[in-house]
Backbone as CSV, one residue per row, in Angstrom:
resi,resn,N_x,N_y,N_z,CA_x,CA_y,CA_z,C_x,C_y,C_z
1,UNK,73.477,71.620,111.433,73.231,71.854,110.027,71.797,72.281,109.860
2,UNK,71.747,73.165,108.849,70.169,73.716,109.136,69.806,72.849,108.248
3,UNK,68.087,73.252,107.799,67.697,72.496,106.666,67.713,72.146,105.562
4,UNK,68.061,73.316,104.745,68.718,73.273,103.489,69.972,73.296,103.437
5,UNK,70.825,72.229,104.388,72.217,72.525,104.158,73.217,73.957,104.168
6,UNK,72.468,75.090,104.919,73.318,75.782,105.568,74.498,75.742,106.490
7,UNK,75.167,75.371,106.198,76.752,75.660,107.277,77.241,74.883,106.643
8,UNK,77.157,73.911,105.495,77.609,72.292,105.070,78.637,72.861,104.517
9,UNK,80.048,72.596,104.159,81.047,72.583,103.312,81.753,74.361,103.860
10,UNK,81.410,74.946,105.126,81.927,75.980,104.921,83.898,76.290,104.995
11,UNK,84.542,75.355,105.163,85.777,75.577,104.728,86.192,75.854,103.277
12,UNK,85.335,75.739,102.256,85.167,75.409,100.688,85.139,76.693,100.425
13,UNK,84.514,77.576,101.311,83.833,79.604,100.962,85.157,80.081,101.055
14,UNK,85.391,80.846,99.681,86.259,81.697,99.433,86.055,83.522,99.932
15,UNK,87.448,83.817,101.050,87.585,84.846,101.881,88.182,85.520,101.041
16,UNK,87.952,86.772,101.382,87.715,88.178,100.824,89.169,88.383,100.571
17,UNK,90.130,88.799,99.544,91.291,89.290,99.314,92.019,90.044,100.090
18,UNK,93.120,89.372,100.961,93.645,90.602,102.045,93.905,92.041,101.515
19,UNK,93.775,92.813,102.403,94.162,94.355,101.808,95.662,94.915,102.532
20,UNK,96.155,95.470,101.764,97.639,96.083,102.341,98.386,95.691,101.048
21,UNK,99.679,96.405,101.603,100.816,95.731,100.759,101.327,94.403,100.734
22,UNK,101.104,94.035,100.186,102.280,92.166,99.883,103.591,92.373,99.644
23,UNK,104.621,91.719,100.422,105.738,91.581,100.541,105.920,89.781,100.267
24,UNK,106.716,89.269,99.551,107.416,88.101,99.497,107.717,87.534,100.496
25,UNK,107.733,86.905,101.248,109.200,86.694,102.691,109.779,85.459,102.387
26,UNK,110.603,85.537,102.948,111.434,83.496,103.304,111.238,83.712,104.529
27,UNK,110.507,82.778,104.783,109.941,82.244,106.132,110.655,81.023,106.625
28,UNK,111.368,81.156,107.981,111.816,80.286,108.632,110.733,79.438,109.774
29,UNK,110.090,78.082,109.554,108.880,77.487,110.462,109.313,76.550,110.722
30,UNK,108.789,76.309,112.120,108.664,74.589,112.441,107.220,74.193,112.430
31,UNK,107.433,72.823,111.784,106.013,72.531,111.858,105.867,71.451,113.019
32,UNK,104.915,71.030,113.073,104.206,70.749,114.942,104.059,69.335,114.410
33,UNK,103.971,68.480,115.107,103.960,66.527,115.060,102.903,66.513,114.077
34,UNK,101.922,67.715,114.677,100.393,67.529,113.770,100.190,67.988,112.448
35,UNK,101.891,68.944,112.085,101.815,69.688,110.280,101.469,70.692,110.370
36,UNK,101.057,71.708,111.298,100.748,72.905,111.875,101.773,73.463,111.639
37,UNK,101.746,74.493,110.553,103.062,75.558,110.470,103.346,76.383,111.642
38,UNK,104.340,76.897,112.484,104.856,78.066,113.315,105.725,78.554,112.440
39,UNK,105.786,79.871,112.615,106.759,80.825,111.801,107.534,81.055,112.832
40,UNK,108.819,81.216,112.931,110.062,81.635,113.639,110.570,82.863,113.499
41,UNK,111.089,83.086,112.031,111.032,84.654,111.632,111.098,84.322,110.214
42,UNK,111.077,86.026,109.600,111.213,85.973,108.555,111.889,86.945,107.910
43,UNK,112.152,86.789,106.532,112.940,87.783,105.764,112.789,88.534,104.397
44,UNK,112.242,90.180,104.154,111.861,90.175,103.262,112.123,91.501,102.441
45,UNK,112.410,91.957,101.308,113.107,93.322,100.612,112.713,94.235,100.853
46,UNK,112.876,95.336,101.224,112.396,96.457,101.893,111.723,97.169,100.460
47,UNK,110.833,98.366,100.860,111.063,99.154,99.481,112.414,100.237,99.395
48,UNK,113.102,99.783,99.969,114.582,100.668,99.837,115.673,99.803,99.179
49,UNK,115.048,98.528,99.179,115.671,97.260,98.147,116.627,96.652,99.154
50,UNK,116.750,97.132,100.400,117.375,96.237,101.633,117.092,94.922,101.940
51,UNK,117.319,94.385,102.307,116.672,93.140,103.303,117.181,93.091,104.562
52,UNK,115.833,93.042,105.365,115.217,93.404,106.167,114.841,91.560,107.121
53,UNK,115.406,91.382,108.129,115.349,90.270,109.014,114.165,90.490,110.192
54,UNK,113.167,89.897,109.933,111.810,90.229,111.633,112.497,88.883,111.917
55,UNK,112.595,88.695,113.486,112.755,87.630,114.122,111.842,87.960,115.372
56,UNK,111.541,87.252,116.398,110.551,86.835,117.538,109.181,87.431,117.129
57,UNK,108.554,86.891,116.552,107.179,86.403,115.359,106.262,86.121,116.958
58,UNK,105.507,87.570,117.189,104.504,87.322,118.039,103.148,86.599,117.527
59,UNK,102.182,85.958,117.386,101.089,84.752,116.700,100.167,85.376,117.910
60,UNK,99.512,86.110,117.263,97.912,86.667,118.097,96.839,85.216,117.814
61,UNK,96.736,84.892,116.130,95.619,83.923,116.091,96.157,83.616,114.293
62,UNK,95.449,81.923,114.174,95.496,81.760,113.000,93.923,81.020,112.586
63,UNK,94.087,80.618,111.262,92.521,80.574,110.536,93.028,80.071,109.212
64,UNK,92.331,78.591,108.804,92.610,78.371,107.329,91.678,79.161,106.599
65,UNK,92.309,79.237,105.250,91.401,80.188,104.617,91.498,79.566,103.173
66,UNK,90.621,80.250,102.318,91.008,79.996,100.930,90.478,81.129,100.438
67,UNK,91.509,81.341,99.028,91.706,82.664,98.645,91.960,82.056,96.917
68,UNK,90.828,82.316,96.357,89.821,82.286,95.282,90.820,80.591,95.129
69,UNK,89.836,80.095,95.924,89.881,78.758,95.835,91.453,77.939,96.347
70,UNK,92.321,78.500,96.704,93.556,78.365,97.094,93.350,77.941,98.402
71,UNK,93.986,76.766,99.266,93.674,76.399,100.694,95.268,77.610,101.312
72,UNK,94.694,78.157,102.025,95.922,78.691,102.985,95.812,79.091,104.297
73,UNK,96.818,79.419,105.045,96.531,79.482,106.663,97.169,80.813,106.349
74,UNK,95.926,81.489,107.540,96.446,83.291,107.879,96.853,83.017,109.160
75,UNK,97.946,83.837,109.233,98.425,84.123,110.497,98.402,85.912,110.922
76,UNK,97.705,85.947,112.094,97.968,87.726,112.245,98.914,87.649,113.560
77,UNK,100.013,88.487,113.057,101.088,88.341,113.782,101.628,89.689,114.056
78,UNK,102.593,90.218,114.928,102.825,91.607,115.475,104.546,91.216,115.895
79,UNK,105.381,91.930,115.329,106.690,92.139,115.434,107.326,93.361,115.308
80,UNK,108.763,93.621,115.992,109.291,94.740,115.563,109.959,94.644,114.021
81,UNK,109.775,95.568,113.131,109.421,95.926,111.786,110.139,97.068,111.675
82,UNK,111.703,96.999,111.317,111.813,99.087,111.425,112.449,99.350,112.846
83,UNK,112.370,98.898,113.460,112.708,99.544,114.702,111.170,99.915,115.612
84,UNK,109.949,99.771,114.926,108.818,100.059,115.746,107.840,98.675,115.576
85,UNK,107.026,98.265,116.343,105.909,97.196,116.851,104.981,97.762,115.639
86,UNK,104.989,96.567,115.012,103.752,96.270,113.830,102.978,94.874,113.859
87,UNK,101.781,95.385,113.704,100.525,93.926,113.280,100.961,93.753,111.606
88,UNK,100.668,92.879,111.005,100.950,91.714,110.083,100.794,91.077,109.961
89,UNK,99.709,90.463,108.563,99.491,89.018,108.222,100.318,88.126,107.800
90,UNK,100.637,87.042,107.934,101.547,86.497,107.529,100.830,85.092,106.356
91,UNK,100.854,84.739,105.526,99.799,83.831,104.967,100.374,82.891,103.867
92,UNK,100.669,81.566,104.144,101.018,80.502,103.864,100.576,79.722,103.185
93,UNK,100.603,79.538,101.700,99.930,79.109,100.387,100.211,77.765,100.785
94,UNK,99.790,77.029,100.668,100.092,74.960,101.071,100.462,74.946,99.625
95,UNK,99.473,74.759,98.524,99.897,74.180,97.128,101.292,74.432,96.683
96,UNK,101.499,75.952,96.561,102.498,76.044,95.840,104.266,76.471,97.213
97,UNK,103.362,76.238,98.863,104.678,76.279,99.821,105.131,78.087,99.743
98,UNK,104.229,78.883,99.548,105.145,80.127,99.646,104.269,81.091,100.652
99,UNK,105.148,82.030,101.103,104.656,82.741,102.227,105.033,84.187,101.436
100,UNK,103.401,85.110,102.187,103.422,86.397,102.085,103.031,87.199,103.057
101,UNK,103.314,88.110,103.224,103.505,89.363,104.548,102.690,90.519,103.985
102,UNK,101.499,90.688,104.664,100.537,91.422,104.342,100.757,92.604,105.512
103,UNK,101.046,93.566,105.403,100.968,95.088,106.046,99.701,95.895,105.975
């Protein structure tokens, strides 16, 4: 900790608004002994108004975050999407339990 309380409370600092499109999903997770969400797959409306099933949810890295004051966990994750390999945030609101799919 520096002297004037530099680094103190930094889970509290609100991260920058993801950029991309937001998609809804229903997210299928297990959570871990410790409450640690894993995503399994997920499911979410296409813009062709389909729905659209990702299953085997590759997890590069995750990071709690808060997003204008909201506690949530990012996940950047890479699945087939379409028929082709896509990166994707995946990001898990705790308060209100809902998941969104950032492209």
């Amino acid at each position: 900790m520096g002297v004037f309380g530099i680094g103190t409370n930094v889970k509290d600092i609100n991260s920058k608004e993801p950029q991309g499109k937001m998609y809804h999903v229903a997210c299928k997770v297990w959570f871990t002994a410790s409450c640690n969400p894993r995503p399994l797959s997920l499911k979410f409306e296409g813009d062709d108004g389909i729905i659209q099933t990702v299953s085997e949810i590759t997890i590069k890295c995750s990071e709690d975050k808060n997003y204008n004051g909201i506690p949530s966990k990012e996940f950047q994750c890479y699945a087939i999407i379409g028929g082709l390999k896509r990166e994707f945030k995946l990001i898990f609101y705790m308060e209100s339990c809902k998941w969104v799919m950032i492209i």
